[in-house]
N, C-alpha and C positions, 0 to 999 in steps of 0.2 A: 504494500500500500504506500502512494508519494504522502508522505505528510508534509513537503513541501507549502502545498496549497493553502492546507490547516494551518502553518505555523502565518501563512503570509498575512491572512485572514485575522489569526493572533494579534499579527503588528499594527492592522491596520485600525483593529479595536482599542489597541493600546493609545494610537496618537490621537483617535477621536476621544479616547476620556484624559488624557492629560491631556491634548488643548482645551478642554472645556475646564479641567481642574485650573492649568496656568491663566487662563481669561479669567476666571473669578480671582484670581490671586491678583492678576493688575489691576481689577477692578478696584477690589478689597485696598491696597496698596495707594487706587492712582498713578501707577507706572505701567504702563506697559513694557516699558524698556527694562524696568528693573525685574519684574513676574520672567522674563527672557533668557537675562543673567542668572537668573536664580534655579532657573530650569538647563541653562548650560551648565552649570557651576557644578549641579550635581550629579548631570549626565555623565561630564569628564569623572568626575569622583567613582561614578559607578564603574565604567567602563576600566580605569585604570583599577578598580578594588579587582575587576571581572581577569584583567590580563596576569595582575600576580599568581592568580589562584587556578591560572589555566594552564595549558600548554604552548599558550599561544608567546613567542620570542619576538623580542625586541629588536628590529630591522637594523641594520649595518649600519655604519656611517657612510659607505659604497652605496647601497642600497638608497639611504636616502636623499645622496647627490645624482640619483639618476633619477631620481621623480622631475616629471616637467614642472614648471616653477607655476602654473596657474592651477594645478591640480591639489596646490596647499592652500587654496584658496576656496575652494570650496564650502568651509565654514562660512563663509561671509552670506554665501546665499542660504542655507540652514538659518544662519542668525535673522537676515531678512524675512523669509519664509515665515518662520517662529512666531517673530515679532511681528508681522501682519495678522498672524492668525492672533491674537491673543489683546491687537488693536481691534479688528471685524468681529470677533465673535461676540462679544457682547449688545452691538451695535445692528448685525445680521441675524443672532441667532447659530447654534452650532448646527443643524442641518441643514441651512443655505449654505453656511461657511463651505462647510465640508465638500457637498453638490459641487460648485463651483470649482474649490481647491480640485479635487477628484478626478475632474473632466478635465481641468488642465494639466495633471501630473501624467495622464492617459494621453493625452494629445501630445503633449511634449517628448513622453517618453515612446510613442511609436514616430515622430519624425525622429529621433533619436538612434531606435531599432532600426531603422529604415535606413541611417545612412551610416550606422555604424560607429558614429561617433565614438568618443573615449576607450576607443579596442574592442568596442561590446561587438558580442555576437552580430550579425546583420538579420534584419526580419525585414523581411521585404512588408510594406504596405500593400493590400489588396482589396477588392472588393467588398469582401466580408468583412474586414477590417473597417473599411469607411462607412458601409452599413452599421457596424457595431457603433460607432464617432457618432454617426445620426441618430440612434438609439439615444445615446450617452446625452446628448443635448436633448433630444424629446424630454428625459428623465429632468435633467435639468427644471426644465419649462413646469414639467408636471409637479414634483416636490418644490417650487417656489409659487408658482402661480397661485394666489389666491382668489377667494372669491367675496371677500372682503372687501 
């Protein structure tokens, strides 16, 4: 059995109840920037408590002078990301937020697959695929539309 699937479904229920926990936090707070910080601060904290107590080794100083120099950067859009969500959510609601976020992480990540970007596998864009995009915006429409 792939529990693949299961575990991705795991993640994805994780970041919709911690962005909804971090948006109450900046609400509470008045910061969103700070609710941000404070959700990096102890991400790193975890992940390094995770890396001691694992198997997982500490890349070369070789190793780390071969990384391309925009790919250490990638936190910045994380931080951005974050901190959008936890400014909109309060303001949208966490299921517009999410909607929204969702259909764009889907759109981005198959022009992505598509042209293979950052080493990643190639997945070609197809029919079905753009029928699924048209789905994914119908849904959209459907889960914000009111009749309100």
């Amino acid at each position: 059995m792939n529990t693949l699937p299961i575990l991705a479904l795991l993640a994805g229920s994780a970041i919709a109840i911690q962005a909804g926990m971090n948006a109450h936090l900046g609400d509470l707070l008045k910061n969103t920037m700070f609710s941000a910080l404070v959700a990096f601060v102890f991400s790193a904290l975890f992940i390094l408590g995770v890396m001691f107590v694992s198997n997982n080794h500490f890349p070369s100083g070789a190793t780390l002078k071969s990384i391309p120099i925009y790919l250490w950067f990638s936190g910045v859009l994380s931080a951005f990301g974050v901190a959008l969500f936890y400014y909109l959510i309060p303001k949208m609601g966490l299921s517009p937020m999410m909607s929204f976020a969702l259909t764009a992480q889907i759109i981005v990540a198959l022009i992505v697959s598509h042209f293979g970007w950052f080493d990643l596998p190639v997945k070609q864009v197809d029919f079905q695929k753009l029928v699924g995009v048209i789905f994914l915006i119908s849904g959209i429409v459907l889960v914000n539309w009111s009749t309100k």
